[in-house]
N, C-alpha and C positions, 0 to 999 in steps of 0.2 A: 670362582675362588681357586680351583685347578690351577688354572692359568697364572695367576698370583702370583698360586706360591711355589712354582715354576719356574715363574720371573724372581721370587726371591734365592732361590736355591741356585739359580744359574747366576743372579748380581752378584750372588754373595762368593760363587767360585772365581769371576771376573773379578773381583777386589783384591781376593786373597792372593790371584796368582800377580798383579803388579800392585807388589808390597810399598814399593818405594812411594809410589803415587797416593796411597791408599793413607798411608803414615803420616803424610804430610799434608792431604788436606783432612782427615781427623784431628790432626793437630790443630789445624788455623780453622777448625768449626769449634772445636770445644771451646778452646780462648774466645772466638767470637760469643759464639751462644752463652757459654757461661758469666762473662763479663756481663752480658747486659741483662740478666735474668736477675747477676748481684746488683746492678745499678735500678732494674725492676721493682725489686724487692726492698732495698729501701725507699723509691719512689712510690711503690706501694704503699708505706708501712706511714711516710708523712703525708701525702696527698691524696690518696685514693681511700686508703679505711679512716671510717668514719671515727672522732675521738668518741673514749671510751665512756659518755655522759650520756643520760636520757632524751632522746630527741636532741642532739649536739648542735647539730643544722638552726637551731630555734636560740640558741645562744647568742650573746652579740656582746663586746663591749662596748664602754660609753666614754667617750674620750674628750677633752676640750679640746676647740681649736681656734688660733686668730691669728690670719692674715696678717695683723698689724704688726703684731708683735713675734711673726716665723716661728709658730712651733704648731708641730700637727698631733702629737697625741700626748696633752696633760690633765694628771690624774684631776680629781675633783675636790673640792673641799668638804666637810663634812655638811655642812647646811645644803649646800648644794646638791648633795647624794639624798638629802631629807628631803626636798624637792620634787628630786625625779621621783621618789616611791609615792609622795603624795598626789602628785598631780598629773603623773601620766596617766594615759587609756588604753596602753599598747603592752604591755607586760604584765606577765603572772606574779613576777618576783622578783624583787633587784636586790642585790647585796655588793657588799665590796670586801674588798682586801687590800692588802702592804705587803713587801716581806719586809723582811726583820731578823732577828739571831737571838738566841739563849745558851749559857753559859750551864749545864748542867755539871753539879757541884753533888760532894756526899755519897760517892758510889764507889769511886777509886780514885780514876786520875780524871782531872775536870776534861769536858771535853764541850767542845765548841759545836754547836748543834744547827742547821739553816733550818729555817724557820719564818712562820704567815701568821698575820694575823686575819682574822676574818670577821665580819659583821657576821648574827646568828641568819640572816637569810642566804648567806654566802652557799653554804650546801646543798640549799632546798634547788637555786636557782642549776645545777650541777644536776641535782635528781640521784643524790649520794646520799646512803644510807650506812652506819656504822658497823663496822662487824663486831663488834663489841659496847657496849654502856652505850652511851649515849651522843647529840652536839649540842651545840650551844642555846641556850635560853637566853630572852631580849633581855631580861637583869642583868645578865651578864656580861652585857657591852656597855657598863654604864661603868665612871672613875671609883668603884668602890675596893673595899677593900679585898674581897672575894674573887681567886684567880683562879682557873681551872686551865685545864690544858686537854685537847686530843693528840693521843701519840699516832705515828704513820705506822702502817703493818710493820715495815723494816725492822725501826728503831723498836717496838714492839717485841721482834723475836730476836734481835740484834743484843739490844742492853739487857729484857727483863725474859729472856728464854720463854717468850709466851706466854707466861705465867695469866691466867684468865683472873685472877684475883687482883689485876695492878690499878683493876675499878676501885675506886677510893683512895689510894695510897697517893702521898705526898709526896714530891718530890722538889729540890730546889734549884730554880731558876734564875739566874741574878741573881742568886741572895737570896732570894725571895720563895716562899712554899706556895706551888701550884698545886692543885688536886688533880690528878686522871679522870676523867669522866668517859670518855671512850676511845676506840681504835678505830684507824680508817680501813675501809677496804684495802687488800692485797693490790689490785690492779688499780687501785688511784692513783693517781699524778697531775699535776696543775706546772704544765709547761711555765704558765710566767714567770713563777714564782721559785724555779729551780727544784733541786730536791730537798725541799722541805720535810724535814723529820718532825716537827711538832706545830701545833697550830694552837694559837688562844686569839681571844676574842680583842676584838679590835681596843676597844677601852677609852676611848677617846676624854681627853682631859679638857679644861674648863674652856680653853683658849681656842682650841681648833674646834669646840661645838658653835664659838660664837662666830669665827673670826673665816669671814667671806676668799679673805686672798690667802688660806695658808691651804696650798693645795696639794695633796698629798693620800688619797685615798683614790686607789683605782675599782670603778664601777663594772658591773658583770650585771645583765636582764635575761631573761626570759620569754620571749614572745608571748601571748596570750594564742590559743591555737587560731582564731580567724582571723589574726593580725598578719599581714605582709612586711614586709622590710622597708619598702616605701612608705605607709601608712606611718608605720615608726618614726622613720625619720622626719614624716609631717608633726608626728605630733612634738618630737624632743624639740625642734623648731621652735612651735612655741613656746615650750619652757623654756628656753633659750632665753627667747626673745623676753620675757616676762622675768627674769632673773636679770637680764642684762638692765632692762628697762628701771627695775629697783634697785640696781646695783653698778650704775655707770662708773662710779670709782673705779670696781676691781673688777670689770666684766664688761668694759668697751670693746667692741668690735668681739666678743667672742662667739662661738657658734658651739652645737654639739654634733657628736661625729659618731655613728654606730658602725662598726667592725664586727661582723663575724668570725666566732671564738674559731675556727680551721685558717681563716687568713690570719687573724693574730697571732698563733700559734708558730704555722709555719711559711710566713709573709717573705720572712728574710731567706730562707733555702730556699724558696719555688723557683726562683733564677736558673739556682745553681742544679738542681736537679733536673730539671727540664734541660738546661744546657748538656749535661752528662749524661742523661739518658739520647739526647740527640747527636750528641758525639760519639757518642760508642756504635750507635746505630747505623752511621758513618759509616765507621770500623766495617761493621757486616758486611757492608752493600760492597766498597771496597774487596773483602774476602771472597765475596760472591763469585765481581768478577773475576780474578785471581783463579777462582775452582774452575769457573765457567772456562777460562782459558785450557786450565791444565786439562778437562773432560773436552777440550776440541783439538786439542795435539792429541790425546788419547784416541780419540776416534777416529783417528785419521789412520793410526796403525794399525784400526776394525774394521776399517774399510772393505776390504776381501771381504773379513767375517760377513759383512754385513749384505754383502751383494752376494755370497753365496746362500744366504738364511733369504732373502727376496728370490734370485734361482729358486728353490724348494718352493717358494709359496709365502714368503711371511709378507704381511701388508707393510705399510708405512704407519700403520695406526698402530699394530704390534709391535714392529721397532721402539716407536716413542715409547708407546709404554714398557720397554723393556728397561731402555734406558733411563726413564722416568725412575723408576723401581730401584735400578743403582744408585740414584741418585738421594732418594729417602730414607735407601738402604744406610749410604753416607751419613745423611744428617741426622736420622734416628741415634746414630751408635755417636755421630759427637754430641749430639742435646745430650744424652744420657753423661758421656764422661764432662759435658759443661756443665751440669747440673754439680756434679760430684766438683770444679774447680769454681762453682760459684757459691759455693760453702763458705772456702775459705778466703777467695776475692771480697766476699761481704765483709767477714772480719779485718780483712786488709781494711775498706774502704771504713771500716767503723774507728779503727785503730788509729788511722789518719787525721780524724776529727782530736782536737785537743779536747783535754778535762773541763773548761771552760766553756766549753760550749757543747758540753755532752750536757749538760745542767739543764739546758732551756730545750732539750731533743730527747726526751725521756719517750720519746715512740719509738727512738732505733737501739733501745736493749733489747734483747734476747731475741734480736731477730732469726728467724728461722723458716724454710720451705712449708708454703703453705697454701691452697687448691689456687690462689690468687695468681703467684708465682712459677706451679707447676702447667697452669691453664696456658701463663705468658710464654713458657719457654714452649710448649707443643706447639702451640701457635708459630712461633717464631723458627722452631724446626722444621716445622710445615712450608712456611714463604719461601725460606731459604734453599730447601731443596727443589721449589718452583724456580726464585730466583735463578740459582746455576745450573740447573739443569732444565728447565721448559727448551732455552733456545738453542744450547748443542744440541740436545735429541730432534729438531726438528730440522736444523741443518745438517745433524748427521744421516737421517732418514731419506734426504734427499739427493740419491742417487744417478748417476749412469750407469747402468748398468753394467755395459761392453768398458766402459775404459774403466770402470774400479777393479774387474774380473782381469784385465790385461796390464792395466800399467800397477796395481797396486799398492806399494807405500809408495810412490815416486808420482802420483797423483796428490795435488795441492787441493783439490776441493771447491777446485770453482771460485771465482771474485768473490760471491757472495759470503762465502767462510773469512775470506781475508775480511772484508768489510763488517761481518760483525765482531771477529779479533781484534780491529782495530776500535772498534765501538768501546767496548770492553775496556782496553788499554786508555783510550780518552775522558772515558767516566769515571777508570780509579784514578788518573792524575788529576783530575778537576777537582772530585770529593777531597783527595790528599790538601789539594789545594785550602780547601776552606777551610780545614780541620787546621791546617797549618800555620791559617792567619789568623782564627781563632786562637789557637794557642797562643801565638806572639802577640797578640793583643793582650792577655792575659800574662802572660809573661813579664811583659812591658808596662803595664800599668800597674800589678804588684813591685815591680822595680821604681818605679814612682813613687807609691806608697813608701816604700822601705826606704828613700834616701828624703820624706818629708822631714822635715828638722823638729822633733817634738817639744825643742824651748831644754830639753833639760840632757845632760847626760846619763846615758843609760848601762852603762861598761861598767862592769864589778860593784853591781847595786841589786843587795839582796833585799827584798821586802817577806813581810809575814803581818800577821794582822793579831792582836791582842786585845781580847774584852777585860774590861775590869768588873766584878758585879755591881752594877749602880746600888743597891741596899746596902753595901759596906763602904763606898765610896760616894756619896752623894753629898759628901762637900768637898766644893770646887778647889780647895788649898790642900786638900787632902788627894785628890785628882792629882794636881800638877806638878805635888812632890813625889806623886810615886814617876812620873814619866820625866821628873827631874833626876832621881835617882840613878833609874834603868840609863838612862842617857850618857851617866858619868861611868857608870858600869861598865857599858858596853863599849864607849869610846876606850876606857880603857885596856878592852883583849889586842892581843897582841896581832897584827893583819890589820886592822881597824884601822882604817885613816878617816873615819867618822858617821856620826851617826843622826840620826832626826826623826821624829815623828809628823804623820800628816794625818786626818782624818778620813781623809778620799782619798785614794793612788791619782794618780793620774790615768788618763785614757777609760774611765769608766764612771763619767758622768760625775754624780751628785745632787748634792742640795744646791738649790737654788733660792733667790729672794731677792726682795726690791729694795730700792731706796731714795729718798728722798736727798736732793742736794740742801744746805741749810735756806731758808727761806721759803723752801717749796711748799704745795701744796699734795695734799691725797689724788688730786685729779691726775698728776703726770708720776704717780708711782709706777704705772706696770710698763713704761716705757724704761724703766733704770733696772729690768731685769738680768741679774747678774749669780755667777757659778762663787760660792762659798766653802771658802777651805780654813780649816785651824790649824795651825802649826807649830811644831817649835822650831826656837830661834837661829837652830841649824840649818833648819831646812835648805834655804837658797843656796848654802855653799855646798850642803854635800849633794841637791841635784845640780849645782855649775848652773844657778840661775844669775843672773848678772841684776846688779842693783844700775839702774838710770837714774835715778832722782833719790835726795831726800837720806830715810838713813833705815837698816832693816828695823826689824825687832830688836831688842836686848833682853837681858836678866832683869831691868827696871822695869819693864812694861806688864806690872804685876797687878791684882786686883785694887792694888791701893793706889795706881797711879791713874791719869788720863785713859779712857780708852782712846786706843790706837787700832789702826787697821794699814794693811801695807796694798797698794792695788795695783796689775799690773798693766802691761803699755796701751793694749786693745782697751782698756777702761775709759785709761786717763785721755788717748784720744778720741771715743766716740764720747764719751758726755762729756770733758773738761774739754773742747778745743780752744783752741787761741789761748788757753790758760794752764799755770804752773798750778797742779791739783794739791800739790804738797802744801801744808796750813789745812786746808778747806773741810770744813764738817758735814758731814752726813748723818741719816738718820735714819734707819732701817724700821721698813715696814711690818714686821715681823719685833716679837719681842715689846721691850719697854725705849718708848720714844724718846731714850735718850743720844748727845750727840757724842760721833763717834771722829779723831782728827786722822785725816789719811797724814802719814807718816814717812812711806818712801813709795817709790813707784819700779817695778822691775819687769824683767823682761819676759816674753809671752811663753807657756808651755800648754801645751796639747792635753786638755783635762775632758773633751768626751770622746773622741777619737780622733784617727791621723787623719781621717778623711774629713772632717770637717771643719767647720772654719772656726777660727779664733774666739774661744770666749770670754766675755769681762769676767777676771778673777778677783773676788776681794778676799783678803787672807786678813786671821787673826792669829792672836797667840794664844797659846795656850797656857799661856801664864794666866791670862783674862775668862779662861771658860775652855777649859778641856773636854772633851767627850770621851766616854767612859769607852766607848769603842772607837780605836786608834790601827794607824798604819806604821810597822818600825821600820825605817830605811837604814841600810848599813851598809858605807863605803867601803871597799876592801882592796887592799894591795892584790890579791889573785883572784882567782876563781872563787867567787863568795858562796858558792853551793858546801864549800868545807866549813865556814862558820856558823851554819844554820845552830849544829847540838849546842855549839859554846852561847851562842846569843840565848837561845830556848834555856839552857841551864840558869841564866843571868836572869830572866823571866821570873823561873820558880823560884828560884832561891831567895827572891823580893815577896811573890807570895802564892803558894802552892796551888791555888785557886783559880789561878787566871793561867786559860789555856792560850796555846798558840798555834795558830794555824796557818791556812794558806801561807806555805811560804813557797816562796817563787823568787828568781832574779827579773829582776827589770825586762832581760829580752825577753823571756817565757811571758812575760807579762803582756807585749805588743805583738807577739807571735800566737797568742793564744785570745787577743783581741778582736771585737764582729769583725772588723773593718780589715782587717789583716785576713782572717780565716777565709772570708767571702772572695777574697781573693787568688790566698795563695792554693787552698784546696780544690778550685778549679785549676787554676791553673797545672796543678800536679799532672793531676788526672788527663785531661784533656792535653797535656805536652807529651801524657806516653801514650796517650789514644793518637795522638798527630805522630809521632815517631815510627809507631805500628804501621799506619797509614804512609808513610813516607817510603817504610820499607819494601810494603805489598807494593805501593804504585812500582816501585822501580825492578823488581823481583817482576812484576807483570810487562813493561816495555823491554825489561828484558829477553823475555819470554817469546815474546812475540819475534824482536830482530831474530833472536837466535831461532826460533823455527823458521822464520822466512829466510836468514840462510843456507839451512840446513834442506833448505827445498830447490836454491836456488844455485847450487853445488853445481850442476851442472854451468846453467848461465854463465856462472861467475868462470867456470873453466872456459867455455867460451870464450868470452870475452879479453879473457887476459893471454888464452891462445892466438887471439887475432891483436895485441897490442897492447890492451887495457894497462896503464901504471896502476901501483896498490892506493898510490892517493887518488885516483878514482873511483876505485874500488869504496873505497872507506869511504869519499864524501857522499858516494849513492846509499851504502847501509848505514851511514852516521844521520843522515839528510832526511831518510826514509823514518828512523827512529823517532828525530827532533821535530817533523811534521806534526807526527802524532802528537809528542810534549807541546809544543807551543800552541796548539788546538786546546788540548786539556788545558793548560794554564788561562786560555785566553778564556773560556768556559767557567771554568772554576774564579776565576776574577771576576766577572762579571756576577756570577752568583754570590759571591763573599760579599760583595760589596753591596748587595741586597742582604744579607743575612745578618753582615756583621753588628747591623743597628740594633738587632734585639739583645745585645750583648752591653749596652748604653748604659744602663744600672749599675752592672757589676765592673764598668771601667773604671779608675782615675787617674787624669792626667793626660789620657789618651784619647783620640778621637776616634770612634767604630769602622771610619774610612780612610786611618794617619798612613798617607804614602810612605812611610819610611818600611812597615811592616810588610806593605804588598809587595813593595818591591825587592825586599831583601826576602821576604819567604819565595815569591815567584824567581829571584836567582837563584836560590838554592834547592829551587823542584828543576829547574832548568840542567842545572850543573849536574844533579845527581843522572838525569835521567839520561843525556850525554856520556854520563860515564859508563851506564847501563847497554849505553847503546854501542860506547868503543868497543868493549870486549868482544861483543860477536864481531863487529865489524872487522876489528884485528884478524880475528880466530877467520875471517873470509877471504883477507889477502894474504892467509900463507895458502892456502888453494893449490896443488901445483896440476897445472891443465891438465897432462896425460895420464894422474891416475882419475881424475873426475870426467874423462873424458873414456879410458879405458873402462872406469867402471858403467858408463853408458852403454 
């Protein structure tokens, strides 16, 4: 222990007295260390700690799925959820839930609230208990008139200052008086469902207790504890099979799918964080050798030191470990200042994430240092100071004695020091490498995504979203005159070049339903599965959707006339082909079998993401059947982020009751979409993790030329004393540099081109092996590193022979 801390007191003077060296690789270890400890700790906080439920591990969802029909995870319908709890052998408890929204009204100003409903086993199956009153009772999921509501801890200290007494109190929702009956836990959160502030019970009405194909309730089990996940899936099989067999109409070819609640959670980021934590990690290896280098040009000026401390008596085992010891000394004091820059790199990296997808990520708030992440970074302090210093100390150790004593700094160290400098230099341009075509892959396929054509224009289109409470609106002529009103309102502010309602935005899914062409039968309903939207009659023109066929909506298309419905191209050619769909009746499987005339047909826009493919839209008007929760669209001469208060005033001033929310412009809207984010926030990351890495590689081949000119001062004087031109000069230390790059490159190609595949998921548009990227990043690791390599080269043929020759 003596000895130690001997070694520490002597590193620590050896640091201090070469500040310069010292500065600069503390610098590029904290950014290393630090970065990945923050990239850690959110990978921590979503994959590794378990969610915050009783035995979580034991959770699963229950998903439909069919082959036939391409879709892998749809909710349930209500008989169907009555099914699984009766007839399975493999769970304790099943429950389900929706989200959904409530309008709370009577406090101040109405305010827009997210919100779940839930079956009363929903909780049990979670193993969540109330911090306050009570949950729900099986009465209480049934159509009656009796509505109770549990608030979330937030909304709890949020609206009613914690008040313990708000057990019983009324409050109105919709229109409508809920009862409080209790509060949830402080640390609840139910990722699917977003952040839901208030929960009631699911309530299920007449139609969807009977009615097999209206599927719209997602299922949640519980294992039984001697049950496996296999066994499970044996047994939902047969319910499967036994529901479908009873149920061929609305349940041909379906199957059930059990998901555990950790993969559903965080299914869609596992990509991305595995990716970023392996990108950064990159980074390190890279900084490694980078240090490793700068501690072998170091040791080269300790060379004496070191051969007089062997003189005296020191072994080769004492060296290393001397040098070991500076070396920990190094990454101890950067893990610490990383620790302290992964504070706020975490906030960076949280800050980056949009609003919209913080919603379904309710494990990366208040992230913070904790034994998990403090465990990661000692670790990671640990390797690194193995990493860059294991193999200088052991080629520094390995002496001659007689010529380190006689020739001292003018001593190169033997082949074998060149040979692992250059090691060092080939493995950070290789890594650069991969890091680089990764990023351009990602780069390049978000640039794909971003120039998809979404069907609609999205340039000075502000959206917000407004509930009406269905209790005071629940007649549909009374519905359509208030969004006829606001309509006339709002086209009239001044900027306005127009306005529309929709009841789904585009790019985030919907409701969905089948339909029958006239003549058909129930058997070929779920093959006419199609995306349902209502609108008014503005809508096409102010998203710039182009009418093909037939003629839009109008002001006629009212409850007293024909129903009408408008469908667009992807409809009219997968089920109408060889046919003009315009005339032709339909009859929705859903609802009262009445028939409905398609009316025009228009052109396709993008309603569940950019990334995937086109789906059949049937649109109605909302002259015929409004929904009391609508989406406002408003075209604007400029910047439509300034008409937000004027539109929100035109809101109230129709009726004080109805709040308004999410408002957003159209771009925030597909910038803050899965399909966009899964993209572009890798890509972010991962362009400035390859930039960093671009830099070290070339900062390192530089590194090297210029020490091996700086050794080779004499030669070079030589040489140009007896003849040598400087373009000689230059093609042997340009030549000697670009050996090493074209090595690295050739290395790191061959490894990207194995790696890039796991990247397959998170592409569009591009292929994990697209030659355009290899090539164009491998010219520009080439180019740089050439340039890296002129400047010593330069800096060798101004040389002039008799002072390098004099100074010999």
């Amino acid at each position: 222990m003596e000895d130690f801390l001997k070694d520490i007191r002597y590193g620590t003077r050896m640091l201090l007295k070469n500040k310069g060296f010292t500065i600069i690789a503390l610098m590029t270890l904290a950014l290393c260390i630090g970065t990945n400890s923050a990239i850690f700790t959110v990978v921590n906080a979503a994959l590794i700690r378990p969610l915050q439920y009783r035995e979580p591990d034991r959770i699963v969802h229950i998903w439909e799925t069919n082959q036939q029909l391409e879709f892998n995870e749809r909710e349930a319908s209500y008989p169907d959820y009555l099914d699984y709890k009766s007839h399975n052998k493999s769970f304790a408890e099943i429950g389900g839930y929706t989200r959904g929204s409530f309008t709370l009204t009577g406090l101040d100003a109405p305010e827009q609230l997210p919100a779940a409903r839930a079956t009363p086993g929903f909780f049990s199956v979670l193993g969540v208990a109330p911090a306050l009153g009570r949950l729900f009772e099986p009465e209480e999921d049934t159509p009656s008139d009796a509505r109770v509501v549990v608030l979330s801890h937030g909304l709890w200290e949020r609206r009613f200052g914690g008040d313990r007494d708000i057990i019983g109190k009324a409050l109105t929702l919709n229109g409508d008086p809920y009862t409080v009956i209790g509060v949830l836990p402080r640390d609840f959160s139910f990722a699917p469902v977003g952040q839901a502030e208030l929960w009631a019970p699911v309530r299920p009405n007449q139609m969807q207790l009977s009615r097999r194909y209206q599927h719209w309730l997602r299922v949640i089990a519980r294992l039984k504890p001697d049950v496996t996940m296999d066994q499970a899936r044996a047994d939902m099989k047969l319910i499967s099979s036994r529901i479908e067999e009873e149920n061929r109409e609305s349940h041909q070819g379906a199957e059930l799918r059990l998901v555990p609640m950790h993969e559903q959670v965080v299914g869609t980021v596992r990509p991305v964080l595995l990716l970023l934590l392996g990108a950064v990690g990159f980074v390190l290896l890279i900084a490694c050798s980078n240090i490793a280098n700068l501690l072998l040009a170091r040791s080269m000026a300790r060379r004496r030191e070191f051969a007089v401390r062997t003189a005296l008596g020191a072994g080769r085992v004492r060296l290393v470990r001397q040098l070991l010891t500076e070396s920990l000394l190094l990454a101890c004091v950067g893990g610490a200042l990383g620790l302290l820059w992964s504070q706020w790199a975490v906030d960076l990296l949280i800050a980056a994430i949009p609003e919209a997808q913080m919603s379904s990520m309710p494990f990366l708030k208040g992230l913070s240092l904790d034994r998990e992440v403090l465990a990661f970074t000692c670790a990671v302090t640990l390797l690194t100071s193995i990493l860059f210093g294991l193999a200088p100390a052991i080629q520094s150790s390995r002496l001659d004695l007689h010529s380190a004593l006689k020739d001292g700094l003018r001593s190169s160290g033997g082949a074998s020091r060149h040979r692992l400098r250059n090691i060092l230099v080939v493995s950070e341009i290789a890594l650069a490498l991969v890091l680089l075509i990764g990023a351009g892959l990602m780069i390049r396929s978000l640039l794909q995504l971003l120039h998809v054509d979404p069907g609609f224009d999205p340039n000075n289109l502000l959206t917000m979203r407004i509930s009406l409470p269905p209790a005071r609106y629940s007649d549909p002529g009374k519905l359509a005159e208030f969004h006829r009103q606001l309509l006339a309102r709002v086209d009239a502010l001044s900027g306005v070049k127009g306005a529309a309602t929709v009841s789904v935005l585009p790019l985030v899914g919907g409701d969905s339903g089948g339909f029958l062409k006239e003549g058909e039968s129930m058997a070929d309903r779920e093959r006419r599965e199609c995306n349902l939207r209502t609108i008014s009659t503005s809508y096409f023109d102010v998203m710039g959707i182009a009418l093909i066929k037939g003629r839009p909506f109008t002001e006629r298309d009212t409850g007293n006339s024909p129903n009408s419905v408008v469908i667009n191209q992807t409809l009219a050619s997968r089920y109408f082909p060889n046919e003009d769909p315009v005339g032709k009746r339909i009859t929705f499987t859903f609802g009262q079998p009445v028939p409905w005339e398609i009316v025009g047909v228009v052109g396709d826009e993008k309603v569940v993401s950019l990334d995937a493919r086109t789906t059949p839209v049937i649109y109605f008007s909302y002259l015929q059947g409004a929904d009391s929760a609508m989406s406002l669209l408003v075209k604007t001469d400029a910047d439509p982020r300034g008409m937000a208060k004027g539109v929100a005033s035109e809101v109230q001033s129709l009726d004080r009751d109805v709040p308004v929310y999410g408002v957003r412009t159209m771009e925030q809207l597909i910038e803050g979409s899965n399909a966009t984010f899964l993209r572009r926030y890798p890509a972010l990351l991962i362009g400035l993790f390859a930039a960093v890495a671009l830099v070290l590689a070339a900062l390192g081949i530089y590194g090297v030329i210029s020490y091996s000119v700086s050794q080779q001062t004499h030669e070079i004087g030589i040489r140009m004393a007896l003849g040598a031109q400087k373009l000689d000069i230059l093609k042997q230390v340009v030549g000697r540099g670009m050996t090493l790059a074209l090595l690295g490159v050739a290395i790191g190609t061959v490894a990207a081109f194995a790696l890039m595949r796991l990247l397959t998921s998170l592409l569009f548009g591009v292929a994990p092996t697209d030659p355009l990227t290899f090539i164009s990043v491998a010219a520009l690791l080439v180019s740089l590193s050439c340039l890296a390599c002129y400047v010593p080269a330069r800096r060798a043929t101004q040389v002039d022979p008799m002072q390098a020759l004099r100074y010999e």
